[in-house]
Residue, then its C-alpha position, 0 to 999 in steps of 0.5 A: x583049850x587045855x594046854x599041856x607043858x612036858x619034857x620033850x620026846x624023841x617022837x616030838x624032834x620032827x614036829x618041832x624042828x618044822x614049827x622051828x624052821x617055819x618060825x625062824x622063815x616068817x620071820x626071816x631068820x632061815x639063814x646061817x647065824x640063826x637056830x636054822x643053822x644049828x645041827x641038832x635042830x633035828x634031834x632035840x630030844x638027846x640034845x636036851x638029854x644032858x644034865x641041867x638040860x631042860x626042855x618043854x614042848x607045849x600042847x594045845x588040844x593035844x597038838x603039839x604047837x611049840x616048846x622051849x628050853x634053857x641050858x647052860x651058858x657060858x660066858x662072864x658069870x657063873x651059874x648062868x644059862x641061856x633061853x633057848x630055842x623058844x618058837x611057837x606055831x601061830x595058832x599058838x601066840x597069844x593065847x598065854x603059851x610062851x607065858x606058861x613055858x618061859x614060867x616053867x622054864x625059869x622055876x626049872x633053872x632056879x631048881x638046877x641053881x643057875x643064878x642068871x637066865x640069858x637070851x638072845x633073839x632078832x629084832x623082827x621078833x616083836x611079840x617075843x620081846x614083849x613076853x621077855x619084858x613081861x616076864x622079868x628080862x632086861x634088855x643088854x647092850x652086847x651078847x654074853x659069851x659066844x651061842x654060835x647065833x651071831x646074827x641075833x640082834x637083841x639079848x636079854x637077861x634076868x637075874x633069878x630069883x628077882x621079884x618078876 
């Protein structure tokens, strides 16, 4: 399966908010304090438009099947920023897909100059945190700063540049 990794496209935003919102319902996060909440789940593309901005959708066999991105993040440290909104239709897992995004995404940060690279997901989300485990990311104790998603309950960290 040739897979396919590009900057998002405004023609993409209604694709991926489905495959979002489907993803984040399987695993019973369709409620506030989740990405199902976040108002520019529907545009995306202009989203992600900004400077230091980045975001990836990910094709197999020309179907679009998932994408993430990383942005800016405040919070105690400088130069950090967050993993975000990384979901994968099911045909997609384990077929090396979040693999070839996250590797993408984090040479794009180091390329930007952030220093540090910071996510948050849910516990149910297993296959998700062993693919941030097996690219580098730590597990912490407590978010860092404020992404609006307080139901998450996992974050994780990776320092850049570090030897994953």
């Amino acid at each position: 399966m040739p897979l396919l990794l590009r900057p998002i496209q405004s023609c993409d935003d209604a694709d991926l908010a489905a495959i979002i919102r489907a993803a984040l319902t399987e695993f019973g996060a369709n409620r506030p304090g989740f990405a199902w909440a976040d108002p520019e789940l529907d545009r995306l593309s202009q989203v992600y438009a900004q400077p230091d901005h980045q975001y990836l959708v990910a094709l197999l066999d020309g179907q679009l099947v998932g994408g993430a991105g990383i942005a800016p993040f405040s919070c105690h440290l400088q130069g950090v920023c967050e993993l975000q909104k990384m979901y994968l239709a099911p045909e997609a897992r384990g077929k090396g897909v979040g693999h070839a995004l996250m590797q993408a995404l984090l040479s794009k940060a180091q390329e930007l100059g952030f220093e540090h690279c910071y996510l948050e997901t849910f516990g149910p989300m297993d296959s998700a945190q062993k693919l941030y485990l097996a690219n580098g990311f730590v597990p912490l104790d407590a978010p860092w700063g404020d992404s609006g998603h307080s139901a998450c309950d996992r974050w994780f960290a990776q320092k850049l540049g570090e030897a994953r």
